[in-house]
N, CA and C of each residue as an Amber inpcrd file, in Angstrom:
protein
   480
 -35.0820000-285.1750000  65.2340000 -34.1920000-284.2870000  65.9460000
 -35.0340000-283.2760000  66.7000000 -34.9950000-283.2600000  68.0580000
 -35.1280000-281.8030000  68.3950000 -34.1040000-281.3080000  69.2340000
 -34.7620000-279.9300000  69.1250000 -34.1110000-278.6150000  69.7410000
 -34.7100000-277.6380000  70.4460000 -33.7940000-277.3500000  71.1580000
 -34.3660000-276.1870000  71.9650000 -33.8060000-274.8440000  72.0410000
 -34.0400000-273.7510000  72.3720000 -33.5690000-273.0530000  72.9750000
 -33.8240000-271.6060000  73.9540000 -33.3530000-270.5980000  74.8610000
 -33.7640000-270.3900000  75.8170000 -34.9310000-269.4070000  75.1360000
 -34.8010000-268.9520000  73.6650000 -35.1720000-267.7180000  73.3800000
 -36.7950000-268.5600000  72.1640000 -37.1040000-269.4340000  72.3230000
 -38.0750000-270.6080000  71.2280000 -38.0040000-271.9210000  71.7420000
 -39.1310000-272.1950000  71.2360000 -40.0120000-273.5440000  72.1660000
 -39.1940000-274.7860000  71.3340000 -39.0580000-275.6340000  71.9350000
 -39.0640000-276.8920000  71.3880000 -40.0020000-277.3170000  69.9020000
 -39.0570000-278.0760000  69.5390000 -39.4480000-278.2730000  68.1480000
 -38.7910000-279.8380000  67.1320000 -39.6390000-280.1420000  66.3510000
 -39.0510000-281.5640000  66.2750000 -38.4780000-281.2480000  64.2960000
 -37.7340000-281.6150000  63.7070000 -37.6720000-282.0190000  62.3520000
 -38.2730000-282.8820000  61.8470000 -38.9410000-282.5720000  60.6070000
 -39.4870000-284.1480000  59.9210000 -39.6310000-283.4750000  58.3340000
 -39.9670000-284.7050000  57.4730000 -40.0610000-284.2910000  56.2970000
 -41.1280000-283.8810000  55.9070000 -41.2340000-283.2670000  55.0880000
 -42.9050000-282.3210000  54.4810000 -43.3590000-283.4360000  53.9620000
 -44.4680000-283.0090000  54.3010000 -45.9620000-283.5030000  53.4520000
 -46.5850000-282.8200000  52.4650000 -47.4810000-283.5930000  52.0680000
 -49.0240000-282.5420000  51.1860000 -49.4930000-281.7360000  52.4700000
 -49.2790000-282.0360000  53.6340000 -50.1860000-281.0300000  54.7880000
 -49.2840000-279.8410000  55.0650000 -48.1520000-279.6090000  54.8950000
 -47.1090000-278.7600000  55.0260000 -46.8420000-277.6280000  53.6070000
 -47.5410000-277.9480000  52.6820000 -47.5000000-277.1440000  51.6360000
 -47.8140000-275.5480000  51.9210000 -48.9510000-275.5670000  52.3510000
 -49.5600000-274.2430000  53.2330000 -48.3310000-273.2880000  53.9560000
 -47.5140000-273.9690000  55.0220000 -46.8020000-273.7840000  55.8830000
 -45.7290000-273.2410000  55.0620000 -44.9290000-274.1180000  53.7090000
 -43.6930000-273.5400000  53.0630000 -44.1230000-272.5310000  52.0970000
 -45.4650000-272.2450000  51.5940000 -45.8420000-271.0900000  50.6410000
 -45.8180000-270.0300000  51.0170000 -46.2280000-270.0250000  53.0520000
 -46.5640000-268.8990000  53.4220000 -45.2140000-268.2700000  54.0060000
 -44.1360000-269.4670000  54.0450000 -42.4720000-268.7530000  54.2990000
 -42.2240000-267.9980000  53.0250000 -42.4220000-268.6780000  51.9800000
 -41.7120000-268.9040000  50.8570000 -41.9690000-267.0820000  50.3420000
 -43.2580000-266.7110000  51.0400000 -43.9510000-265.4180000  50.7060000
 -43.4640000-264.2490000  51.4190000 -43.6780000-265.0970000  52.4910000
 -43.0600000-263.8020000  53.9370000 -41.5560000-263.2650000  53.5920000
 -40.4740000-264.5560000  53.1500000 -39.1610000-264.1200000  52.8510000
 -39.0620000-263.2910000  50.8140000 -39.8260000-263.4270000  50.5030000
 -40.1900000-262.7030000  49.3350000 -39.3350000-263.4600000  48.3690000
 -40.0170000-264.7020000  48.2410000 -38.9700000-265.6400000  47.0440000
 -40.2690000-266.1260000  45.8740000 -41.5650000-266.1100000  46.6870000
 -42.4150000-266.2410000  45.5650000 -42.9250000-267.8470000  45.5300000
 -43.1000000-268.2710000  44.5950000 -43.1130000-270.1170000  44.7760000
 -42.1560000-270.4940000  44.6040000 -42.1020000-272.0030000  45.0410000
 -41.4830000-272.8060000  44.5280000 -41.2010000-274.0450000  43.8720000
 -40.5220000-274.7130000  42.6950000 -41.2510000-275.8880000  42.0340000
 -41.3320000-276.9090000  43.1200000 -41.3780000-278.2230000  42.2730000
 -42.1980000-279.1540000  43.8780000 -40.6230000-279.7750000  43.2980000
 -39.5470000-279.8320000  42.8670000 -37.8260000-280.4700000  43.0510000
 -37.6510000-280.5680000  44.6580000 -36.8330000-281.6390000  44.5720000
 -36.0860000-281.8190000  45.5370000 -37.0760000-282.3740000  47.0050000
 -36.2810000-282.6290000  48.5130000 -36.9940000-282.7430000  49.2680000
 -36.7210000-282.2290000  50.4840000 -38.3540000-281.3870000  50.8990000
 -38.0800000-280.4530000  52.1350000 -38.4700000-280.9700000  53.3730000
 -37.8710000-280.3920000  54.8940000 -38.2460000-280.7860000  56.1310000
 -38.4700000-279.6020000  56.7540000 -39.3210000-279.9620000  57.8030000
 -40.2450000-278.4630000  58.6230000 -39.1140000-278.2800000  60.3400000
 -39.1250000-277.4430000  60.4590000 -39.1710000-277.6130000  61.8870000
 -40.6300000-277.2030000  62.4040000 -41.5350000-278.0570000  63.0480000
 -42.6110000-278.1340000  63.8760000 -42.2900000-277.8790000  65.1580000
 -43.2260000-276.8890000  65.6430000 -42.9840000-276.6370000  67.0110000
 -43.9900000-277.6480000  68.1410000 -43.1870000-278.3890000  69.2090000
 -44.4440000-279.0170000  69.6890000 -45.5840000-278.8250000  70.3470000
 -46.3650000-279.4210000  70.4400000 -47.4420000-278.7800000  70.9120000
 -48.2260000-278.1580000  69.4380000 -47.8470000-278.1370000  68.2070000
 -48.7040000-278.1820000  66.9660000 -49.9360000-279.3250000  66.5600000
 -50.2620000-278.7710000  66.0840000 -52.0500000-279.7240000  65.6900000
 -51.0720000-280.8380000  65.0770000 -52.1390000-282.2840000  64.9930000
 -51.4650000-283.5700000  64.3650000 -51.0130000-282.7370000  63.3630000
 -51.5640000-282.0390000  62.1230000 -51.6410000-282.3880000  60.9360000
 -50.5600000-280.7770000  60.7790000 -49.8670000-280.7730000  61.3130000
 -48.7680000-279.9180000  61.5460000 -47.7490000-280.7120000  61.2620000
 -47.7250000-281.3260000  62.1410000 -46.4110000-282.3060000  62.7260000
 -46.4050000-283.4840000  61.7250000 -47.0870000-283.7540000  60.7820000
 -47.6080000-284.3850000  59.3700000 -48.2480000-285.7110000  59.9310000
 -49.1190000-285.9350000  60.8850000 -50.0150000-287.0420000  60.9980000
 -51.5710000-287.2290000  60.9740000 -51.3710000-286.6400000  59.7690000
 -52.7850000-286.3630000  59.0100000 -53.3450000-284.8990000  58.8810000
 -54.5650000-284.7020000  58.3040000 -55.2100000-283.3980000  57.8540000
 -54.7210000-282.7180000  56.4640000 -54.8740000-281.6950000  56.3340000
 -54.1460000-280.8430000  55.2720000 -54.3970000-279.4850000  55.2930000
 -53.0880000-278.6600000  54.8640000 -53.2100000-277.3020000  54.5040000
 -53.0580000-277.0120000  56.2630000 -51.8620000-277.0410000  57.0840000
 -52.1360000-276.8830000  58.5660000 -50.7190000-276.0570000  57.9890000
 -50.2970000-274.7220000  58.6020000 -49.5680000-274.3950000  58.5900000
 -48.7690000-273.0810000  59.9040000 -49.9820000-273.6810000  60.9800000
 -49.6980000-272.8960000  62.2930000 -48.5890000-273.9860000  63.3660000
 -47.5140000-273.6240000  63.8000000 -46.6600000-274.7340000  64.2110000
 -45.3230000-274.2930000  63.2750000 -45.1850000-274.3650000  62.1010000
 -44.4410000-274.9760000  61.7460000 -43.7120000-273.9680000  61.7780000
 -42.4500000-273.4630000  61.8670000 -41.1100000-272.3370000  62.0990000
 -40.1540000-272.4010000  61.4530000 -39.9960000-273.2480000  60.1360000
 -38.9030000-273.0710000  59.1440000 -39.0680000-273.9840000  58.2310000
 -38.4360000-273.7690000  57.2680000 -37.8720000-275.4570000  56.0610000
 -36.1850000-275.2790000  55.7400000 -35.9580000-276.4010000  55.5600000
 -35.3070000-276.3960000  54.5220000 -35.7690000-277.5540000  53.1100000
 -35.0730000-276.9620000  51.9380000 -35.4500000-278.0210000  50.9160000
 -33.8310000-278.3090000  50.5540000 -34.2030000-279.5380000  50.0150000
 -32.1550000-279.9420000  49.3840000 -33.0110000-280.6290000  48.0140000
 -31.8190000-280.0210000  47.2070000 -32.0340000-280.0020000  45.8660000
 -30.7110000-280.9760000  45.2700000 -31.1360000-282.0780000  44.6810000
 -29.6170000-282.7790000  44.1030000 -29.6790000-282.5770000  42.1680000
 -28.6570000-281.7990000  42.0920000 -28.1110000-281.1540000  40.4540000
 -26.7480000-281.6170000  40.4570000 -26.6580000-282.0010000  39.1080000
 -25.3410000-282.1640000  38.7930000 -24.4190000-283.0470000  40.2490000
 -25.0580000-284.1410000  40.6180000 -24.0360000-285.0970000  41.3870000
 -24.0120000-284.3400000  42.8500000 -24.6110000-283.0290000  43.4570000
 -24.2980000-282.7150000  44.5080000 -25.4580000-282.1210000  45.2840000
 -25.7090000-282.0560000  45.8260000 -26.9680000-281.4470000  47.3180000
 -26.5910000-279.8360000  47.2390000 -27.8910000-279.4110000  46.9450000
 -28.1900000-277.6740000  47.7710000 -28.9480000-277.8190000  48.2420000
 -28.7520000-276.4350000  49.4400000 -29.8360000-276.2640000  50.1850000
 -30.4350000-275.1480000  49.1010000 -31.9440000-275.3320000  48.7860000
 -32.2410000-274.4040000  47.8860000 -34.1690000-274.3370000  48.2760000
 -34.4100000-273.2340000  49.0980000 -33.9210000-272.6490000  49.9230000
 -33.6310000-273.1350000  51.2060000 -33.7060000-272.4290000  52.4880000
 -33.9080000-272.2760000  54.0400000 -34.7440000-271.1890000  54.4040000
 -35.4390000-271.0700000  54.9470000 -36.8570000-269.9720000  55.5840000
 -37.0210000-270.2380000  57.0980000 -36.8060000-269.2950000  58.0720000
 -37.4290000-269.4500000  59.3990000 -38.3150000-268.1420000  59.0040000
 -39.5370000-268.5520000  60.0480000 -40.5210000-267.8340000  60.1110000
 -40.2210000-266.5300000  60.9700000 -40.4490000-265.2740000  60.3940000
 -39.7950000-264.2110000  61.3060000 -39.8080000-264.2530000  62.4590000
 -41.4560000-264.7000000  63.4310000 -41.2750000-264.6460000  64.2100000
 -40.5220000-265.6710000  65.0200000 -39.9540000-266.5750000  64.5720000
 -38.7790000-267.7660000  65.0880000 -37.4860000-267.5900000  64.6420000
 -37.2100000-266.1440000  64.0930000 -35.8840000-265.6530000  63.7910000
 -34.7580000-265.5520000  65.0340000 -33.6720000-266.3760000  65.1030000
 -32.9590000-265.8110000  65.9970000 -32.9540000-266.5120000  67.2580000
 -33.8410000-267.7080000  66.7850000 -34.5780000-268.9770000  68.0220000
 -33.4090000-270.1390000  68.2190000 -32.6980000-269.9790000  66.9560000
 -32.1720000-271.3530000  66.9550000 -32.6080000-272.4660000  65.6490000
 -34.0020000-272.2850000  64.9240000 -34.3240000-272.6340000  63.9790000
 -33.3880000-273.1370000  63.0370000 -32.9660000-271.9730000  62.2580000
 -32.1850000-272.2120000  60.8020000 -30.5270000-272.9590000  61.3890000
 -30.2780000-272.5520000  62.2800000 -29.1240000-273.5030000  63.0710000
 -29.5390000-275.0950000  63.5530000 -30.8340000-275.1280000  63.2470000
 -31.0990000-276.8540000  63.8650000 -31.8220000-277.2890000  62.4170000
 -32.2030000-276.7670000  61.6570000 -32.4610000-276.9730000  60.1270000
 -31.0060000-277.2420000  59.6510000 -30.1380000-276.2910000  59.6580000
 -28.5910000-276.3960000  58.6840000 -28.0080000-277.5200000  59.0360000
 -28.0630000-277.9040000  60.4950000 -27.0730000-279.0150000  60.9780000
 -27.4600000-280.2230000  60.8490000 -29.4510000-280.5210000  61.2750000
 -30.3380000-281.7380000  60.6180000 -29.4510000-281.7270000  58.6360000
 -29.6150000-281.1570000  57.7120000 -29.1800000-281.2280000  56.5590000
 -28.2330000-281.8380000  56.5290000 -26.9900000-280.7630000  56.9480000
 -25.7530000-281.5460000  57.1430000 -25.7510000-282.7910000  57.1380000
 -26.0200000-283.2170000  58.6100000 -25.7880000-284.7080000  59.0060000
 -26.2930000-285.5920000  58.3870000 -27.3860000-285.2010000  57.5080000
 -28.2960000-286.1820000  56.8090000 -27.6820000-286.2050000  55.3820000
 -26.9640000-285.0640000  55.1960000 -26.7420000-285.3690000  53.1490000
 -25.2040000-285.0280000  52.9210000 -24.5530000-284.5370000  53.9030000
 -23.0520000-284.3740000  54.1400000 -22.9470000-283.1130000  53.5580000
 -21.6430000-282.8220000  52.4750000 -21.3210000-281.5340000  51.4020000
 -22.6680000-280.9910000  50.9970000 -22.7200000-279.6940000  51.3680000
 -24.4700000-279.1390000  51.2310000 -23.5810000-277.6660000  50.2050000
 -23.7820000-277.4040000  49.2220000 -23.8420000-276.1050000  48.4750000
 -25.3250000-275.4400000  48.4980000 -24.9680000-273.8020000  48.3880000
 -26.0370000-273.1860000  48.4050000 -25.7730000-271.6870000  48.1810000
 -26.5480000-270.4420000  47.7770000 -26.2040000-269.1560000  47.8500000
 -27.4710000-269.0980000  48.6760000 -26.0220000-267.8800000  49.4070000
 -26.6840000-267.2080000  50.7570000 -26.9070000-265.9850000  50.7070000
 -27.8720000-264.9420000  51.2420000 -27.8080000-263.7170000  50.7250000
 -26.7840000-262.7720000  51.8030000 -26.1270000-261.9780000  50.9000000
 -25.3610000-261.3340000  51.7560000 -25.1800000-261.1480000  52.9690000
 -26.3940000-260.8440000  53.4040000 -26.2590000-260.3740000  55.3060000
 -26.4610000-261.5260000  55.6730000 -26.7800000-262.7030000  55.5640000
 -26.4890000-263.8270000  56.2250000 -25.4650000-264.9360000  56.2580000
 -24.4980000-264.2560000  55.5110000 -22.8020000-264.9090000  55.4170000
 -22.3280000-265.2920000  56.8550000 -22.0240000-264.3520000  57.7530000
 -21.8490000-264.0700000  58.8850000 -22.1840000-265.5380000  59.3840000
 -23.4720000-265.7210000  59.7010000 -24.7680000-266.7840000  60.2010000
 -23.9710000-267.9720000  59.7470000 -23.9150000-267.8430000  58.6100000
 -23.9050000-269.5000000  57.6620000 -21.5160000-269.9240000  58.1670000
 -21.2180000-269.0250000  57.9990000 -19.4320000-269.0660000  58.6020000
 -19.5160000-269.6170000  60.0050000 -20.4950000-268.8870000  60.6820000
 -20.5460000-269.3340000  62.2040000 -20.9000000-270.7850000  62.3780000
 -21.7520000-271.8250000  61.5820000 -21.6220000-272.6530000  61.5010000
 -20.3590000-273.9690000  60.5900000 -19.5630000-273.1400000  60.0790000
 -18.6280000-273.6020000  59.5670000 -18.1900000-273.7480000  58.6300000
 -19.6810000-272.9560000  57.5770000 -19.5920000-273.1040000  55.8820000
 -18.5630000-271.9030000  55.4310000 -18.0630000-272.0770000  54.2360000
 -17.4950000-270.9670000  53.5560000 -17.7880000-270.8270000  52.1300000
 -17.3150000-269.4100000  52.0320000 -17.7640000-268.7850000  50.3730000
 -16.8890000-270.1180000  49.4660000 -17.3260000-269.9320000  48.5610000
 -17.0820000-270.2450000  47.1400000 -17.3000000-269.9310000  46.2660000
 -16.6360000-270.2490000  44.9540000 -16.8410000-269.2620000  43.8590000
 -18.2560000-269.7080000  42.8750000 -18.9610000-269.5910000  42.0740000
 -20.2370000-269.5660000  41.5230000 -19.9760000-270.3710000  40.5260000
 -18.5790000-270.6780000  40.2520000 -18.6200000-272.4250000  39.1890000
 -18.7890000-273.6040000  40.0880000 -18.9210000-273.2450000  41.6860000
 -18.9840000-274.3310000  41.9930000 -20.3100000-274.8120000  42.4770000
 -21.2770000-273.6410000  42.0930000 -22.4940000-273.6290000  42.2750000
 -23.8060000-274.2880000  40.6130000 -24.1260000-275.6180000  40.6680000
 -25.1000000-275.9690000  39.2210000 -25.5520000-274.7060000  38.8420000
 -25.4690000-274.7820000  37.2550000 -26.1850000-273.7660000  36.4020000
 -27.8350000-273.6660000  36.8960000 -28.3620000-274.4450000  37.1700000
 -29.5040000-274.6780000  37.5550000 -30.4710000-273.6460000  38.6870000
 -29.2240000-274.0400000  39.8910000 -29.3980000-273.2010000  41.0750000
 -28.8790000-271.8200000  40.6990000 -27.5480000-271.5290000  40.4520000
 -27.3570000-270.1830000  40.7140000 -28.5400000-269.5440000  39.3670000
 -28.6830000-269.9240000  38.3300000 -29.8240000-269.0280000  37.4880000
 -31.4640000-268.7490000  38.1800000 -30.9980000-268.8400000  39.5440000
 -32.4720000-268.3920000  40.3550000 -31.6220000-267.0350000  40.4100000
 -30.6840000-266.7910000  40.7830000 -30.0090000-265.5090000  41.0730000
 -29.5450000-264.6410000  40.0500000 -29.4200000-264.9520000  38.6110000
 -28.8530000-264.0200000  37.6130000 -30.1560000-263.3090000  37.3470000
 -31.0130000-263.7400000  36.9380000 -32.4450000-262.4260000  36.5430000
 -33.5280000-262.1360000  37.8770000 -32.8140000-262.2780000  39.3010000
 -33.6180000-262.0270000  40.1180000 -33.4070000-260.3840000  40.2430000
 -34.9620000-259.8210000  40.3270000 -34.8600000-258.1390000  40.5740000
 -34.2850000-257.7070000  41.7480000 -33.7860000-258.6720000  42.7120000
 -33.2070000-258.3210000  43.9950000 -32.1430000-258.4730000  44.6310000
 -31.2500000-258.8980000  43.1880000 -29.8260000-258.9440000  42.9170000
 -29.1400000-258.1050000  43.8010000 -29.2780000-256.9890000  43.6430000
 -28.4280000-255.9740000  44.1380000 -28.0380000-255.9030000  45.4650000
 -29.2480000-255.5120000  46.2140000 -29.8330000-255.8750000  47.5320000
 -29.5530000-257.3830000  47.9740000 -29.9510000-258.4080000  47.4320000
 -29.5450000-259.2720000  48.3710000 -27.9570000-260.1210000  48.1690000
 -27.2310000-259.4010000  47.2860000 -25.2860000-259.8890000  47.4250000
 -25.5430000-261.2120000  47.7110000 -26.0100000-262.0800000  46.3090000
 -25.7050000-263.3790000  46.7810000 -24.3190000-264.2210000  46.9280000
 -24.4070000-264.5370000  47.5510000 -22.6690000-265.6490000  47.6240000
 -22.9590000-267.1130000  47.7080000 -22.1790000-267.4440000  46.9230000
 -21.9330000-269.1370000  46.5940000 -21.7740000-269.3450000  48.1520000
 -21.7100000-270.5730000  48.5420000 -21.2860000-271.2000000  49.8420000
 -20.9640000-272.7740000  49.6850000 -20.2810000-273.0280000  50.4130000
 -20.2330000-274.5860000  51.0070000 -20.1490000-275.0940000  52.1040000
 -20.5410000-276.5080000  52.5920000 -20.8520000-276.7000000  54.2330000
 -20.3810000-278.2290000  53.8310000 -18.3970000-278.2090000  54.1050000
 -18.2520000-279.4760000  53.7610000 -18.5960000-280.2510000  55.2180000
């Protein structure tokens, strides 16, 4: 898949590699989530014009190029997105809107908690709240002992 738009460069989707590890640690840091286990399976948006081993055709540890992930996590019979990360400076590009919709189309019913101020974002594409039984014990217990509870108002979601 790519995308464009007037405000960020062109950019293609593909699935992570071992060369992309670099690239999701250093989101994973910037958005202040910390690590993450190696569950589930994630895709980059690569911007083109990135080194091969960006765009995952060889090298390792390349993580200049790449402008978002998502990972989908399957618990209990159903798909989350667990997480989504655009790179700040590709905030607002179009990114996490060509990440959400690649997901979509690829795994259908996507659950996930969103943090508060990005409800808005995630409705505009068509998802809505839901309540937190409908979210795996699994996923939402990233959110019951997180210190940033407060601040980040998580909400269940769905993207039938």
């Amino acid at each position: 898949m790519a995308a464009q738009s007037p405000a960020s460069p062109t950019y293609a989707i593909v699935e992570s590699g071992s060369e992309h590890s670099s690239a999701i640690a250093r989101l994973t840091l910037q958005a202040g989530m910390g690590s993450l286990s190696d569950r589930g399976v994630s895709f980059v948006a690569v911007e083109d014009g990135a080194s091969d081993a960006a765009k995952g055709e060889g090298g390792e540890g390349e993580s200049a190029g790449v402008l978002g992930f998502v990972r989908i996590v399957r618990s209990a019979g159903r798909d989350y997105i667990c997480p989504i990360v655009v790179d700040a400076s590709a905030q607002g590009g179009g990114v996490g809107q060509a990440l959400m919709t690649f997901a979509h189309e690829r795994f259908g019913t996507l659950r996930f908690v969103a943090r508060g101020e990005a409800v808005p974002f995630y409705e505009s594409l068509g998802c809505r709240e839901t309540s937190w039984s409908d979210i795996a014990l699994d996923i939402s217990s990233d959110c019951v002992d997180c210190p940033d509870r407060a601040g980040c108002a998580p909400q269940p979601m769905v993207w039938d």
